[in-house]
Kinemage of the C-alpha trace (Angstrom):
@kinemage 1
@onewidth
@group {chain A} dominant
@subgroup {mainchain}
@vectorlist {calphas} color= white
{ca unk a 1} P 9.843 -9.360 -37.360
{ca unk a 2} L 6.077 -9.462 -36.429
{ca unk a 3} L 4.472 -6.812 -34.237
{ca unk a 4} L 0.724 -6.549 -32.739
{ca unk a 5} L -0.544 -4.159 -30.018
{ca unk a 6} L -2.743 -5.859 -27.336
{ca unk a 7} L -5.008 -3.431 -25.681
{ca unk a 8} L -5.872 -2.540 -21.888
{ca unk a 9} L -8.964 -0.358 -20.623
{ca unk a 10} L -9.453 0.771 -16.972
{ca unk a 11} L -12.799 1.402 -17.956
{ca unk a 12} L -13.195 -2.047 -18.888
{ca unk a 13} L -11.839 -4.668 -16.782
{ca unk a 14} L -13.976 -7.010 -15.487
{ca unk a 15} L -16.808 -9.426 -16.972
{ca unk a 16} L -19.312 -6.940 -15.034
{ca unk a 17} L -18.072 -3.882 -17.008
{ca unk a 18} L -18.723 -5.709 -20.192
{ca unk a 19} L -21.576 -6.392 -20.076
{ca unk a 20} L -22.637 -2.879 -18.459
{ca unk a 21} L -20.993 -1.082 -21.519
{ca unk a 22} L -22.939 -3.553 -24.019
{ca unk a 23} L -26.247 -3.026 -22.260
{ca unk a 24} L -25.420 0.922 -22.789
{ca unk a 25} L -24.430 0.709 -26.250
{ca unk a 26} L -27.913 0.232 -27.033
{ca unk a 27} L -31.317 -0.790 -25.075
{ca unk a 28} L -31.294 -4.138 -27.623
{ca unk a 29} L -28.801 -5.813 -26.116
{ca unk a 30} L -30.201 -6.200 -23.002
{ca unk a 31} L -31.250 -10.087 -23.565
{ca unk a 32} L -27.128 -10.541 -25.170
{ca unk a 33} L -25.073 -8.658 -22.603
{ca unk a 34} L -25.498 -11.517 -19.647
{ca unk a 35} L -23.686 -13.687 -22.107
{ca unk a 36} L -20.727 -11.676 -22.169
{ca unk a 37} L -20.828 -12.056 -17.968
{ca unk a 38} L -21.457 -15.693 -18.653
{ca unk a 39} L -18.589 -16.644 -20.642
{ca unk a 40} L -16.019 -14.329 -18.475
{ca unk a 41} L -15.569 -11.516 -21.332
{ca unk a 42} L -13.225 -9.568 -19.462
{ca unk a 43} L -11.932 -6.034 -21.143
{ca unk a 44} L -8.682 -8.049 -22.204
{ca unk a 45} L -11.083 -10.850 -24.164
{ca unk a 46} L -13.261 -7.649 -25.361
{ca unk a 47} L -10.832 -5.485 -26.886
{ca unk a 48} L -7.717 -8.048 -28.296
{ca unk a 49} L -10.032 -11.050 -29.101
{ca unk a 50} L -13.801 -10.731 -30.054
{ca unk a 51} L -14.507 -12.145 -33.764
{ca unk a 52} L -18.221 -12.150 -35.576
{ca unk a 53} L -17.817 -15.950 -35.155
{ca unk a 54} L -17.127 -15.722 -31.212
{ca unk a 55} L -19.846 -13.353 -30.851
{ca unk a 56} L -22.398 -15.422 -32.427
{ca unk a 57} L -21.275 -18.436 -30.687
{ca unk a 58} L -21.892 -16.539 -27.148
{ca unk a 59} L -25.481 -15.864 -28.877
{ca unk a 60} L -25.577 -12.648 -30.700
{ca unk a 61} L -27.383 -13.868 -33.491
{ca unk a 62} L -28.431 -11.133 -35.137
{ca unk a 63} L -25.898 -9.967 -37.770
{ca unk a 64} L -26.275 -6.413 -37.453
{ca unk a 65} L -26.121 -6.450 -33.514
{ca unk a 66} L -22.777 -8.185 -33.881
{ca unk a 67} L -21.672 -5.308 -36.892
{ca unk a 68} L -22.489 -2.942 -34.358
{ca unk a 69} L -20.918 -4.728 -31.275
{ca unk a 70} L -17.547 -4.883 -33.525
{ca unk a 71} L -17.749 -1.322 -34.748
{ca unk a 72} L -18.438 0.059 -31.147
{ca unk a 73} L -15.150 -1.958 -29.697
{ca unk a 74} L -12.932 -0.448 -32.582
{ca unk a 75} L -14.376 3.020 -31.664
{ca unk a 76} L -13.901 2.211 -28.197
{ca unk a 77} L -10.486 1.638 -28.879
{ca unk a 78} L -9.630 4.783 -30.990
{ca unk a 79} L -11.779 7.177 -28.511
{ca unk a 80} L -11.402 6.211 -25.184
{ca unk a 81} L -8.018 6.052 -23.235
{ca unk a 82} L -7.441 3.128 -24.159
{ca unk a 83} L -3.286 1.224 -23.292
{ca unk a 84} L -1.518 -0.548 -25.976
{ca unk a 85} L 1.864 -2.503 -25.783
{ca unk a 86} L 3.176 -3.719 -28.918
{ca unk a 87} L 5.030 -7.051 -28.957
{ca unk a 88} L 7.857 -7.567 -31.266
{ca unk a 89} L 8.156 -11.772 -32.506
């Protein structure tokens, strides 16, 4: 039997909170947060589904600005009250 937790923020919901928190995780990403906005990163996408690889293709190119991006979501998700439901397959 298979198990992953999928994770839910009410500080992060919508595409607009996104890209808020990215443009306060540092004053750098003010020219990639509009992408997350642009290609409807909701919390959901955020915390279950972003990858280096999707990251760069919604155009944070910079390798250590996606590092950071990733780092700051798992924090995120260890710090902040953060929901989890685990499915069982």
């Amino acid at each position: 039997m298979l198990s992953s937790e999928i994770y839910f923020s009410d500080q992060l919901n919508s595409c607009e909170d996104v890209r808020r928190w990215i443009e306060s995780l540092n004053d750098d990403y003010q020219d990639e947060a509009p992408a997350f906005e642009k290609h409807n990163i909701d919390g959901y996408w955020l915390l279950n589904h972003i990858t280096n690889d999707n990251l760069q293709k919604y155009g944070v190119l910079r390798a250590d600005y996606r590092q950071s991006i990733l780092n700051s979501i798992e924090n995120f998700k260890q710090l902040s009250q953060v929901k989890t439901i685990t499915l069982k397959t």
